[in-house]
C-alpha positions as CSV (number, residue, x, y, z in Angstrom):
1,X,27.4,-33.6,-68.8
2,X,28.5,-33.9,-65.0
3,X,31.3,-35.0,-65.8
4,X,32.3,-32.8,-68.0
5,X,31.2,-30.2,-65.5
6,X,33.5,-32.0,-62.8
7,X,36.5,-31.6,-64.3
8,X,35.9,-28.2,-65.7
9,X,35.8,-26.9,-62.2
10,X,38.0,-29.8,-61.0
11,X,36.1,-31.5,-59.1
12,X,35.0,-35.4,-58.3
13,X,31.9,-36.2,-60.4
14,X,28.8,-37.0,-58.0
15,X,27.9,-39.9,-60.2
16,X,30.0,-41.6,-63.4
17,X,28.5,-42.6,-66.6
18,X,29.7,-46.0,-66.2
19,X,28.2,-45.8,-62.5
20,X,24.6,-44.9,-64.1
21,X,24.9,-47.6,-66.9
22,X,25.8,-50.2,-64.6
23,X,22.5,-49.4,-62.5
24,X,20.5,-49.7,-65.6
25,X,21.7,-52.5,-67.0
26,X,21.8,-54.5,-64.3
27,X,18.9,-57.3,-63.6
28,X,17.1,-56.8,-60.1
29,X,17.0,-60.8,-59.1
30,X,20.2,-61.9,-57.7
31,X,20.1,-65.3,-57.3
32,X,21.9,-65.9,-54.4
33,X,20.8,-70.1,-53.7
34,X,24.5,-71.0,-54.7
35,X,25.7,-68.6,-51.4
36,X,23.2,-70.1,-48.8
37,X,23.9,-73.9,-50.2
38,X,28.1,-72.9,-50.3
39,X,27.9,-71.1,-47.0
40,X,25.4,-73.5,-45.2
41,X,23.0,-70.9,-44.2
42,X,19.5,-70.7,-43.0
43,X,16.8,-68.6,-44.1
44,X,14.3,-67.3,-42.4
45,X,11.0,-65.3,-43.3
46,X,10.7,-61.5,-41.8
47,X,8.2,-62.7,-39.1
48,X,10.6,-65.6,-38.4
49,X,13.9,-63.2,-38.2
50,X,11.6,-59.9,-35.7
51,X,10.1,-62.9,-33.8
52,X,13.3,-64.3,-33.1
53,X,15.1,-60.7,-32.6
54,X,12.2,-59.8,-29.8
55,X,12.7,-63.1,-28.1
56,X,16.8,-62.5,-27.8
57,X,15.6,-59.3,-26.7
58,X,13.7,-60.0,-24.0
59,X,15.5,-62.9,-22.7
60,X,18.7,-60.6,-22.1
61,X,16.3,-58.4,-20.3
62,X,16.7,-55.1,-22.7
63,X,13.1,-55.2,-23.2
64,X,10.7,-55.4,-20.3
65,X,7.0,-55.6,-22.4
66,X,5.3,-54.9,-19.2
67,X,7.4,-51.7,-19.3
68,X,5.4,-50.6,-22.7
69,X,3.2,-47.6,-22.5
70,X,0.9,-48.1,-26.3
71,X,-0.3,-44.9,-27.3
């Protein structure tokens, strides 16, 4: 019905039928193993990944943790 709305007042659509199907139809679980074994990447969990980010962080002195006021 948006769309035919859209074009009665001649306007873009916010969202397309097909747009809204796809969405639906689609399955949630990517498998993306093929990628990381093609691109030769590394995975990391989320600690592993934060821990890491903090630790760059810090070591290019943009975070000074003694500098931290906790409320």
């Amino acid at each position: 019905m948006s769309e035919w709305l859209a074009k009665g007042f001649g306007i873009e659509p916010q969202l397309l039928r097909s747009q809204v199907h796809f969405y639906y139809q689609c399955k949630e679980n990517f498998d993306v193993s093929a990628s990381i074994r093609d691109l030769d990447l590394e995975t990391e969990t989320s600690a592993q990944c934060v821990n890491r980010y903090f630790s760059e962080l810090m070591e290019s002195g943009s975070l000074n943790p003694q500098g931290v006021k906790y409320a």
